[in-house]
C-alpha positions in Angstrom: 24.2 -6.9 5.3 21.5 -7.1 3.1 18.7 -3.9 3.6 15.0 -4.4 4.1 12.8 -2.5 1.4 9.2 -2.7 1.3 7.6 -1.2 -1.6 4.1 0.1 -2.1 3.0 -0.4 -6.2 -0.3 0.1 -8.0 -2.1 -3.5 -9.0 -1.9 -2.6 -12.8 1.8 -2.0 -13.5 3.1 -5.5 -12.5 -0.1 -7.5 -13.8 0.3 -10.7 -16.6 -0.2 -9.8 -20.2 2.3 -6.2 -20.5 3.6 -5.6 -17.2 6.0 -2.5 -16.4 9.4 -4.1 -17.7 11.6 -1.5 -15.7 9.9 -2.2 -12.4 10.2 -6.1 -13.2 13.7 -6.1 -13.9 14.4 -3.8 -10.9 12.2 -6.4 -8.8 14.4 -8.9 -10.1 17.8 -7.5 -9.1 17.0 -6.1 -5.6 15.1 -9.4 -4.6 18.9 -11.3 -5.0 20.6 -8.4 -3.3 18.6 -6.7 -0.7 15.3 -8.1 1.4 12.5 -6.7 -0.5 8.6 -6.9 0.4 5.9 -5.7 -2.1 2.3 -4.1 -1.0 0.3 -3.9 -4.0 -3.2 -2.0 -4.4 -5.8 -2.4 -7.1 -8.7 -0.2 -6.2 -9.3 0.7 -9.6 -9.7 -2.7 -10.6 -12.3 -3.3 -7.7 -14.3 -0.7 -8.9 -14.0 -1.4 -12.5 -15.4 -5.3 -11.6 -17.9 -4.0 -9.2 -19.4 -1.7 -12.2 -19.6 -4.5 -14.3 -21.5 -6.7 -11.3 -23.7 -4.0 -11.1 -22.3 -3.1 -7.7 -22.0 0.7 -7.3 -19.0 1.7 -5.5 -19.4 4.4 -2.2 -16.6 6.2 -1.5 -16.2 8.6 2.0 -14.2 11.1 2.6 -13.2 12.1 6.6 -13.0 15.0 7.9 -9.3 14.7 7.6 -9.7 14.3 3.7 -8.4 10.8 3.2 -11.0 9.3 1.0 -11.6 5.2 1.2 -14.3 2.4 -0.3 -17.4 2.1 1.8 -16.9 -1.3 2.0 -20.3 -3.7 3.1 -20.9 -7.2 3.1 -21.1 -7.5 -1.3 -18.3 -4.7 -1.6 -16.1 -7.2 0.5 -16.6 -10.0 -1.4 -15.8 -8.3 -4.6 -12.9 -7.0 -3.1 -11.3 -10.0 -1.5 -12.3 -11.6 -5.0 -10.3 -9.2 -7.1 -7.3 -8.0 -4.7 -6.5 -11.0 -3.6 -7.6 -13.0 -6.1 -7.1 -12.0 -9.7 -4.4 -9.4 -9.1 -2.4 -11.0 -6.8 -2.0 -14.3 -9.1 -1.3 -11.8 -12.0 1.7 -9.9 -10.4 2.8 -13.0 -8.8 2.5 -14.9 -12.6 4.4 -11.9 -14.0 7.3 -12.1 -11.8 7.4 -15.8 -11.9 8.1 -15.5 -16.0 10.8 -13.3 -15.4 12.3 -15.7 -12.7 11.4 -14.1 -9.8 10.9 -16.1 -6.9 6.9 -13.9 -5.5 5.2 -16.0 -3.3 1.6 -14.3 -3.2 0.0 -13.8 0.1 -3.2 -11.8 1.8 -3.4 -10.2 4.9 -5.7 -12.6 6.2 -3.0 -16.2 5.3 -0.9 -16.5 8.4 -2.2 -14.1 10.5 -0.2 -11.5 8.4 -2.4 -8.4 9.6 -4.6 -8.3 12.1 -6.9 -5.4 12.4 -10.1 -4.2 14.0 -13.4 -3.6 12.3 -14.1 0.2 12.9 -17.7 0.7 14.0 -18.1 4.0 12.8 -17.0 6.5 10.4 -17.8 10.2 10.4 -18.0 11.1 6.7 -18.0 14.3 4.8 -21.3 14.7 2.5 -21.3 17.1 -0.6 -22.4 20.2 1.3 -19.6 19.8 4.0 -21.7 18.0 6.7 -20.4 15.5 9.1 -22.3 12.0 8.6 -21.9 9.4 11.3 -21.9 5.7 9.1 -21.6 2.4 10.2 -18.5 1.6 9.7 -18.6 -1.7 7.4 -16.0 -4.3 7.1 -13.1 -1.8 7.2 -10.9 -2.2 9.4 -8.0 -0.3 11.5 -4.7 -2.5 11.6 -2.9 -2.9 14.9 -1.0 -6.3 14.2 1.6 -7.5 11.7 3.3 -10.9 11.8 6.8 -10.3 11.1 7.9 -13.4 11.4 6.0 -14.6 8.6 7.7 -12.6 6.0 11.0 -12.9 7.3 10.5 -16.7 7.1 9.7 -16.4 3.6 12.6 -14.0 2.7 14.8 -16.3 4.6 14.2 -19.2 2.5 14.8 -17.4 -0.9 10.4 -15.9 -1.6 9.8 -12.3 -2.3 6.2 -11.8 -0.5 3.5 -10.3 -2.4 0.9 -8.6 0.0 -2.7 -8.3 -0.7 -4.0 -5.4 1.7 -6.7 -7.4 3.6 -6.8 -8.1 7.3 -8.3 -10.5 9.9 -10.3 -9.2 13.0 -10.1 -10.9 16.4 -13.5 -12.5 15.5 -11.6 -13.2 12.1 -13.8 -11.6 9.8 -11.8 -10.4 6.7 -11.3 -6.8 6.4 -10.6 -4.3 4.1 -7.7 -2.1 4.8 -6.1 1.2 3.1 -3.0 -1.0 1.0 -0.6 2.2 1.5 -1.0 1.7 5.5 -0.3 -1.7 5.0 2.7 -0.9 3.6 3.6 1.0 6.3 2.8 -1.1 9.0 4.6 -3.8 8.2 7.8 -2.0 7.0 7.7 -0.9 11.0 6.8 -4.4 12.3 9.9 -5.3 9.9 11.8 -2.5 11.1 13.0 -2.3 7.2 15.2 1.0 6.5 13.2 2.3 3.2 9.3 2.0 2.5 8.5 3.1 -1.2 5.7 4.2 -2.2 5.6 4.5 -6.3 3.1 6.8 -7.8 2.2 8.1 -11.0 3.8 11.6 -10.2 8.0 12.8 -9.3 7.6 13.8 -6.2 4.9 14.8 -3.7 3.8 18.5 -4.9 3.4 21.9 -2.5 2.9 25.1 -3.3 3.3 24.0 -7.2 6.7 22.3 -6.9 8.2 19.5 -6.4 9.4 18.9 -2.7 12.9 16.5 -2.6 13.2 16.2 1.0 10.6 16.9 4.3 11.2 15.9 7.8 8.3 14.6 9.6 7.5 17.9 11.5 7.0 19.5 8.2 4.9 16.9 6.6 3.1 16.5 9.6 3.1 20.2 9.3 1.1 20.3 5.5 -1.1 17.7 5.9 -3.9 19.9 5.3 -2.5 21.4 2.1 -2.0 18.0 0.7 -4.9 16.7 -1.9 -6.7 13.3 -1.3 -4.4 11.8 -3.9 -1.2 11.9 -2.0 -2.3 12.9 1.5 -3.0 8.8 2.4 0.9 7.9 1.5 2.2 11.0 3.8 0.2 10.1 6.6 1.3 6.3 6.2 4.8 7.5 5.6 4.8 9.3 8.8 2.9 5.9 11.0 5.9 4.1 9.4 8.8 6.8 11.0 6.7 6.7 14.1 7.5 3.0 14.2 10.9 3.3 13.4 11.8 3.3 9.9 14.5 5.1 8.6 12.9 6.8 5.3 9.8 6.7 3.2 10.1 7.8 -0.2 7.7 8.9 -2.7 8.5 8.7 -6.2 7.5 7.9 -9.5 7.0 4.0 -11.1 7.8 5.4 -14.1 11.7 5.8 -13.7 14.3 3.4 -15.3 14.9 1.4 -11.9 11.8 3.0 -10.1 12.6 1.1 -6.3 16.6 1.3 -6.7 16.3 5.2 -7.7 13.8 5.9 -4.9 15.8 4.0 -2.0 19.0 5.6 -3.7 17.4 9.3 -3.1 18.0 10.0 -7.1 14.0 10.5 -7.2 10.6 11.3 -5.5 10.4 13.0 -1.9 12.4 11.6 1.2 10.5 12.1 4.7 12.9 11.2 7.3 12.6 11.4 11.1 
């Protein structure tokens, strides 16, 4: 039986022109073996085109830590623009040169994702103040359509997810692309997310953790830095919803998916 994987990457290592070689030819072979869904991000790339648009970028951290885009109405439109736009195309171009069946999709196409707009958001200023915000076109997901992707895996596509959403009023939304990832490896109920990073293994205390149950993740939270602390958090709404194992590990390896869903690399959470 073939094993669902969805797999979280950054929006710069698959993209057209030099992408990651080792993550395309390990696309390539688990696509004809196993069911395999990608969630790709791109943030840096938003910001970077904003700059250039003369759009400064507003970022808020919670009182939690996790840090995210103020995104309002321009933000949005330079987002959708670039995630789904540019940097979808690229990945999906790059993957169909190496024969890779991607078929590149939003959140919004198909009622993928639905999500609510949050009203609010209680942000964190510089001197440790709670700020109450408006809360923007961000939004909360509480939807996935399953059916969708298995459609597409069904008749031979790897999907290609762009993290945006569609509210009930279907206004697009921004949403966080590692939660994304999680949500719909639960709607899925696929056995391994991924989540591929630019480090080993998630880091505590100075070294490098191989293994955590969710009591103890859910345990550090608060000693985890704004870098990794999203992924852990939507590693653990992903077990809450029944998947098997999230793994964080490095894109960098020689077969960065396969090692990662093999336990060879990164940091296992498991229920």
């Amino acid at each position: 039986m073939r094993m669902q994987i969805v797999a979280k990457i950054g929006g710069s290592i698959l993209q057209a022109g030099a992408p990651d070689l080792n993550l395309v030819n390990d696309v390539k072979a688990l696509s004809a073996t196993e069911k395999l869904v990608i969630v790709h991000g791109g943030g840096d790339e938003v910001t970077q085109t904003a700059s250039r648009m003369g759009k400064e970028q507003v970022f808020t951290v919670s009182p939690e830590g996790f840090r995210s885009r103020y995104t309002d109405k321009e933000t949005l439109e330079i987002y959708v623009m670039v995630m789904a736009g540019r940097i979808n195309k690229e990945i999906v171009a790059a993957l169909r040169s190496f024969q890779v069946p991607a078929l590149g999709l939003s959140g919004v196409d198909g009622g993928l994702l639905t999500a609510e707009r949050k009203k609010r958001l209680i942000s964190i200023d510089e001197r440790g103040r709670k700020r109450i915000i408006d809360g923007g076109y961000t939004g909360k997901i509480t939807a996935a359509n399953a059916q969708l992707l298995r459609l597409l895996m069904e008749n031979g596509y790897l999907p290609v997810v762009a993290p945006l959403a569609l509210s009930p009023e279907y206004e697009i939304l921004n949403v966080d692309g590692d939660r994304t990832a999680a949500f719909l490896a639960g709607a899925l109920g696929a056995e391994k997310l991924v989540f591929l990073t630019d480090v080993k293994a998630l880091i505590l205390d100075g070294e490098p953790v191989p293994r955590l149950s969710m009591a103890e993740a859910q345990g550090r939270l608060s000693s985890i830095g704004p870098g990794m602390i999203t992924k852990v958090y939507a590693a653990l709404e992903a077990l809450k919803m029944g998947v098997k194992e999230a793994i964080i590990a490095s894109g960098l390896e020689p077969q960065p998916i396969t090692s990662a869903a093999t336990k060879e690399s990164g940091t296992v959470i498991t229920s």
